[in-house]
C-alpha positions as a Markdown table, in Angstrom:
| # | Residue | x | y | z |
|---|---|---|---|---|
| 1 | Unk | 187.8 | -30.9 | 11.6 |
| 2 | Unk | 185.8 | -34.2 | 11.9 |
| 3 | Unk | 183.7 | -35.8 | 9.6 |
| 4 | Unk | 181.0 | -34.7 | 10.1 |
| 5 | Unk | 182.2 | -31.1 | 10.3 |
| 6 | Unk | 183.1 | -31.4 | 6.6 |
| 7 | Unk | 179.7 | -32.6 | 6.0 |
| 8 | Unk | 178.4 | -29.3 | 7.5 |
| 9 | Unk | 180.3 | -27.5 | 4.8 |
| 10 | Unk | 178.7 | -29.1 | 1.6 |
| 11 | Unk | 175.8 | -27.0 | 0.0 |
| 12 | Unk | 172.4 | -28.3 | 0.2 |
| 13 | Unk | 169.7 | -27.5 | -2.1 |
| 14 | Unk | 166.4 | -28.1 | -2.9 |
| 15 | Unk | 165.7 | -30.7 | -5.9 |
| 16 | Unk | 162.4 | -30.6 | -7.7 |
| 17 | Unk | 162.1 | -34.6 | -8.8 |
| 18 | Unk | 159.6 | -36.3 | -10.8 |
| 19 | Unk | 158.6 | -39.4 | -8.4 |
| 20 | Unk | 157.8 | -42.1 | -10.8 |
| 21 | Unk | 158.2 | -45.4 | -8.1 |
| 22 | Unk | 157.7 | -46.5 | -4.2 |
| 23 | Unk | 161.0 | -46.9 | -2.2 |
| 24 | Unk | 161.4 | -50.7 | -2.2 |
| 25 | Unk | 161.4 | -52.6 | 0.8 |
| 26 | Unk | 163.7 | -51.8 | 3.9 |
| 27 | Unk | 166.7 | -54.1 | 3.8 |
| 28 | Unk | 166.5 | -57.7 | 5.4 |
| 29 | Unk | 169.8 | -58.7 | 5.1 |
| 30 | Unk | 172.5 | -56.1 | 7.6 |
| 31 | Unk | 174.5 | -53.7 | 5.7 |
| 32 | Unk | 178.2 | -54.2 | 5.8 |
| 33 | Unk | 179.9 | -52.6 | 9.1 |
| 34 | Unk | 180.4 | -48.9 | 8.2 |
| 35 | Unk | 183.7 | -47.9 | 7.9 |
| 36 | Unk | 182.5 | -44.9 | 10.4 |
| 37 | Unk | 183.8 | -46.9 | 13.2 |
| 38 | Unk | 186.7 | -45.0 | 13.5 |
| 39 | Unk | 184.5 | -42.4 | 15.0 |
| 40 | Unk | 184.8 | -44.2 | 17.8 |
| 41 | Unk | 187.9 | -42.3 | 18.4 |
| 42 | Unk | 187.6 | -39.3 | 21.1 |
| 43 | Unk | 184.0 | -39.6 | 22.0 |
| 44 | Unk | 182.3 | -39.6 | 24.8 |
| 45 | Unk | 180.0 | -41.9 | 26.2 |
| 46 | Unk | 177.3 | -40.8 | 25.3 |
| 47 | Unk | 178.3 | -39.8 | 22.1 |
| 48 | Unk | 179.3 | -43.3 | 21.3 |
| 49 | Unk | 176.2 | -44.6 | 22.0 |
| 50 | Unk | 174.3 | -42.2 | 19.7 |
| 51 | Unk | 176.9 | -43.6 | 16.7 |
| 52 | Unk | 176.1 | -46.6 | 17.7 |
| 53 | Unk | 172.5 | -45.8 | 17.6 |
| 54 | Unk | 172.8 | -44.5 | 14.2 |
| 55 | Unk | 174.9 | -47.5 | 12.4 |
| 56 | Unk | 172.6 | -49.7 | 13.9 |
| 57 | Unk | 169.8 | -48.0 | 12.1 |
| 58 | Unk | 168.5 | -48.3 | 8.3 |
| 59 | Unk | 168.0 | -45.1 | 6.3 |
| 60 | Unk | 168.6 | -46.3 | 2.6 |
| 61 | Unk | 166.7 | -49.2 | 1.1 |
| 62 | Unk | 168.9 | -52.0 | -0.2 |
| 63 | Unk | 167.9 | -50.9 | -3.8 |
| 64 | Unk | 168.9 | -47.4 | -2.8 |
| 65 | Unk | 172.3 | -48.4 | -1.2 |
| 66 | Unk | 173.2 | -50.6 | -4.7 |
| 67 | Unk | 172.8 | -47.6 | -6.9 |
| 68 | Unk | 174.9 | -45.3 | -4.7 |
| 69 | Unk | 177.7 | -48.1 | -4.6 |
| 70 | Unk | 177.4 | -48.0 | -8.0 |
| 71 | Unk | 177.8 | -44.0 | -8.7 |
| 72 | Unk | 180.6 | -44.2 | -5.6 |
| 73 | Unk | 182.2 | -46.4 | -7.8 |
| 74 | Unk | 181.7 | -44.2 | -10.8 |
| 75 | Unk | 183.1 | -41.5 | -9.4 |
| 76 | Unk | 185.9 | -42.8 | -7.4 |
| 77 | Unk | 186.8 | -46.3 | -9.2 |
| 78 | Unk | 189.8 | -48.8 | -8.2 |
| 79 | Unk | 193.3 | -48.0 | -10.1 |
| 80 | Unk | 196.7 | -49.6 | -9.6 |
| 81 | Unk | 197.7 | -47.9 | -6.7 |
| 82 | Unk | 194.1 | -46.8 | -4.8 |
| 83 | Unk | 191.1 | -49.0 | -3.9 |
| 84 | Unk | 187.7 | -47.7 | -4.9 |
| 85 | Unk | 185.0 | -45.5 | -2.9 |
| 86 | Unk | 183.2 | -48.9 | -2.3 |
| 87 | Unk | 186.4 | -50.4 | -0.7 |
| 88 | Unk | 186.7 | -48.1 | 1.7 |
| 89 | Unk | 183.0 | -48.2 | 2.5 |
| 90 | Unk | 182.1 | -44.9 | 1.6 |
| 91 | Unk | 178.6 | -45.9 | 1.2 |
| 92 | Unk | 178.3 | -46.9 | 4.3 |
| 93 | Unk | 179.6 | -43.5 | 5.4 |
| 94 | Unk | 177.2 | -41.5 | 3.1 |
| 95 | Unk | 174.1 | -44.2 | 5.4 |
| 96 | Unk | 175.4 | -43.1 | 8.2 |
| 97 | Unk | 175.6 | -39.1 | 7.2 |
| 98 | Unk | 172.1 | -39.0 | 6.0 |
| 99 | Unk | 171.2 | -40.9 | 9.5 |
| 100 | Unk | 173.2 | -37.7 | 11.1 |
| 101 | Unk | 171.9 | -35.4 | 8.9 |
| 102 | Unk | 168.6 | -35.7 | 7.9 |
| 103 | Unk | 168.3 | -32.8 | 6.2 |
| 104 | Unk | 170.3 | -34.7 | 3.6 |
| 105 | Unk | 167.7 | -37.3 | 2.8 |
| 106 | Unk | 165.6 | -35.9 | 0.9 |
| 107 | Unk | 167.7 | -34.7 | -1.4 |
| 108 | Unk | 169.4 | -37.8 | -1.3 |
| 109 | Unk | 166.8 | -39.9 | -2.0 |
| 110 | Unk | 165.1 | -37.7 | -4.6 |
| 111 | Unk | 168.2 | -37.6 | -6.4 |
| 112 | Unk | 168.4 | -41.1 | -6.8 |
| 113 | Unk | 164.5 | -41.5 | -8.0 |
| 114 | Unk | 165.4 | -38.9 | -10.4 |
| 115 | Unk | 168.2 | -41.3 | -11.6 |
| 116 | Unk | 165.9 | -44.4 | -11.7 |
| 117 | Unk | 163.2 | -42.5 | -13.7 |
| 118 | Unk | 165.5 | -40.8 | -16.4 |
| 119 | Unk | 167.3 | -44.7 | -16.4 |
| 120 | Unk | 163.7 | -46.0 | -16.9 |
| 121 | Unk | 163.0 | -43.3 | -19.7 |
| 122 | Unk | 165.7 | -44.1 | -21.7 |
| 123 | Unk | 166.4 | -48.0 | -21.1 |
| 124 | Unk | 163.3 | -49.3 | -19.3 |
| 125 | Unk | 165.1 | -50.2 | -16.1 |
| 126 | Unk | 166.3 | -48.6 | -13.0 |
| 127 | Unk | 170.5 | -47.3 | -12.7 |
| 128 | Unk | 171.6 | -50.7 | -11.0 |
| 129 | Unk | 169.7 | -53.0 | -13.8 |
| 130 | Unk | 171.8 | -50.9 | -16.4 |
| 131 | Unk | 175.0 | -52.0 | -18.6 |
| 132 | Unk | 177.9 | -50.2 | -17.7 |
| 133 | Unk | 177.6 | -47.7 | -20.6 |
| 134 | Unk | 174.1 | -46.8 | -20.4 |
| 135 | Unk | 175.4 | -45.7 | -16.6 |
| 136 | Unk | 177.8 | -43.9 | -17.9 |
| 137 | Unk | 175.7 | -42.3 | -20.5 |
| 138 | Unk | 173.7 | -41.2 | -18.0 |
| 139 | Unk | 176.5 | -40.1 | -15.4 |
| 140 | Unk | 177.9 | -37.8 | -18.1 |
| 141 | Unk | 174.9 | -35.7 | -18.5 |
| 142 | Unk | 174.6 | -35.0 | -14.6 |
| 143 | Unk | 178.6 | -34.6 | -14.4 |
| 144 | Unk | 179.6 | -31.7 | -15.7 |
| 145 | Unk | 177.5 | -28.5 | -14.8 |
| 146 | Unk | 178.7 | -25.9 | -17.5 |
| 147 | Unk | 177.5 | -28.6 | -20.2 |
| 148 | Unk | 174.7 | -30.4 | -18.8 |
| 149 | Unk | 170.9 | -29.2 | -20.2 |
| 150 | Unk | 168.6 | -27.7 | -18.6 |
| 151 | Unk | 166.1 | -30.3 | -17.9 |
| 152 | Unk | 168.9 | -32.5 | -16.3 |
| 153 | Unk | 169.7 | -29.6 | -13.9 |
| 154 | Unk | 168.1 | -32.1 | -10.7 |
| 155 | Unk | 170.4 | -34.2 | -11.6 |
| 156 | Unk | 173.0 | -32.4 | -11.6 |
| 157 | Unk | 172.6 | -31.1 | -8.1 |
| 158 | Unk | 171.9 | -34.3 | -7.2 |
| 159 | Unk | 175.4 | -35.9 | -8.7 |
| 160 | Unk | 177.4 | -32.7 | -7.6 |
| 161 | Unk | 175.9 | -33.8 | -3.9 |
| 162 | Unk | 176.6 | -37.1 | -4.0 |
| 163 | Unk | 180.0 | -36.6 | -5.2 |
| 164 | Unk | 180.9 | -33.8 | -2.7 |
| 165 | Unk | 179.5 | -36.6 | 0.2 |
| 166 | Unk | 182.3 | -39.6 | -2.0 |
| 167 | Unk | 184.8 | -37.4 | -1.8 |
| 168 | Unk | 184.6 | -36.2 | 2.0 |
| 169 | Unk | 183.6 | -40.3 | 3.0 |
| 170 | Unk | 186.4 | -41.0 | 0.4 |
| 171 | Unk | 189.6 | -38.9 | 1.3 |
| 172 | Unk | 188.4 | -38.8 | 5.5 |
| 173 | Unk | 189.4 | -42.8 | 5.5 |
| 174 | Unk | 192.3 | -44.4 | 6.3 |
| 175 | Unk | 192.9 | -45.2 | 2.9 |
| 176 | Unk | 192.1 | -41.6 | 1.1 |
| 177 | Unk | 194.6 | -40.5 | 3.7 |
| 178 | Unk | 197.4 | -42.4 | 2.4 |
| 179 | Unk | 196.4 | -41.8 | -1.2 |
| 180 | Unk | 196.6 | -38.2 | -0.5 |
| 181 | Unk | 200.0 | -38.9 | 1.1 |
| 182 | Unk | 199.0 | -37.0 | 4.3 |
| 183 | Unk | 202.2 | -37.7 | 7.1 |
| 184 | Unk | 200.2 | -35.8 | 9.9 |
| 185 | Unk | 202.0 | -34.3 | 12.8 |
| 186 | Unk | 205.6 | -36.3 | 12.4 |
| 187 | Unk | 208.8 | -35.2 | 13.4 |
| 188 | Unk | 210.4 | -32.9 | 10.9 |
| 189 | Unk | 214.2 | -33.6 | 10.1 |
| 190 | Unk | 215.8 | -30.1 | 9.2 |
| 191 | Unk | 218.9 | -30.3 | 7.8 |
| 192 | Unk | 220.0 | -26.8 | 8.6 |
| 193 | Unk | 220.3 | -23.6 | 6.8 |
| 194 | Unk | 221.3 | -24.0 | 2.6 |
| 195 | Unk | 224.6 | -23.9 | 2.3 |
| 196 | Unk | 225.0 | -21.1 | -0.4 |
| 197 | Unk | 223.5 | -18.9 | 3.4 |
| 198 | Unk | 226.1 | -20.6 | 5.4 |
| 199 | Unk | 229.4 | -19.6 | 3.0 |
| 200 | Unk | 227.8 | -15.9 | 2.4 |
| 201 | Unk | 228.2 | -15.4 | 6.8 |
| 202 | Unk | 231.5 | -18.1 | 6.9 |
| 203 | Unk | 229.8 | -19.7 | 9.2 |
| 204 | Unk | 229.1 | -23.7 | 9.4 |
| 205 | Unk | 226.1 | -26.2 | 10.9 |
| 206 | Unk | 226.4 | -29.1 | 12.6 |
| 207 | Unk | 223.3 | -31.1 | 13.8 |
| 208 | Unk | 224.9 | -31.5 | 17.6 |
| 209 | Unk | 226.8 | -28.6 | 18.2 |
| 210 | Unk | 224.4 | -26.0 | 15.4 |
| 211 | Unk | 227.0 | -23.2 | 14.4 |
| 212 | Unk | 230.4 | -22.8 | 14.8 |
| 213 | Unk | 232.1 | -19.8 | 13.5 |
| 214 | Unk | 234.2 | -20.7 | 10.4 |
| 215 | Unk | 236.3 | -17.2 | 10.7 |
């Protein structure tokens, strides 16, 4: 399975959002290279230049992509052993997915107004103008489902969404791989039978010669 096969397999519903501001301005400055190259990988042609195609293009405005690094980072932060979503340019993935898959931008990009407007409700600025704990604050009431009221229920789709599309961006890297401690398809050492079998028949192993008949 690809990426974008796993993609295929995360829900999609529909969020009802209160729209309280204009998406800013497309992007001047070029987003960082996706880390979606790696696509690259087994394509055709053809296919290749539609990726291309796609990274080349802008879906999310630069305010957008900010506030999505931001919950990225949020729900997959740097530790002392694995970099963070950021670092391994899942945003950049989740661009490129919503570019693939447009029947993830809406949601997408209502999700992150809904953000914005409870952010503006309660602080008077938008999620990226926030300190770190009114983020939080925030994050905590969209996080967890089974506690979460009911007026905060778009955002909670929204945030379950977003951190279905970290994870799959997230653990489909190079990195996330080798957090996971994935070996792929490597040669397996076998050390023969256990040797409790081996006494019970008499018999012995040897990794040239395999069994020799101990009676």
């Amino acid at each position: 399975m690809n990426r974008r096969d796993l993609l295929k397999a995360i829900p999609l519903t529909t969020l009802s959002i209160p729209s309280t501001a204009t998406p800013d301005a497309a992007p001047t400055a070029p987003l960082p290279k996706p880390a979606v190259t790696e696509f690259k990988q087994g394509k055709s042609p053809e296919e290749q230049r539609h990726d291309g195609a796609l990274q080349a293009a802008r879906f999310l405005t630069a305010h957008e992509l900010a506030t999505v690094t931001l919950l990225c980072d949020i729900i997959l932060p740097a530790d002392a052993r694995t970099p963070s979503a950021s670092q391994v340019g899942v945003p950049q993935f989740i661009e490129f997915m919503l570019k693939d898959q447009p029947d993830m931008q809406t949601p997408i990009r209502g999700g992150l107004s809904w953000v914005d407007h409870e952010c503006r409700n309660r602080f008077g600025k938008p999620f990226a103008e926030c300190t770190v704990s009114q983020r939080i604050a925030v994050v905590d009431d969209i996080a967890y489902p089974a506690k979460a009221k009911h007026e905060n229920m778009p955002g909670v789709a929204f945030f379950t969404r977003l951190r279905n599309l970290t994870a799959a961006g997230y653990f489909t890297s190079k990195a996330g791989i080798a957090a996971l401690g994935y070996m792929g398809n490597t040669p397996h050492q076998w050390a023969g039978p256990p040797k409790e079998v081996l006494d019970q028949f008499g018999l012995s192993f040897d990794a040239d010669v395999h069994y020799a008949d101990m009676s």
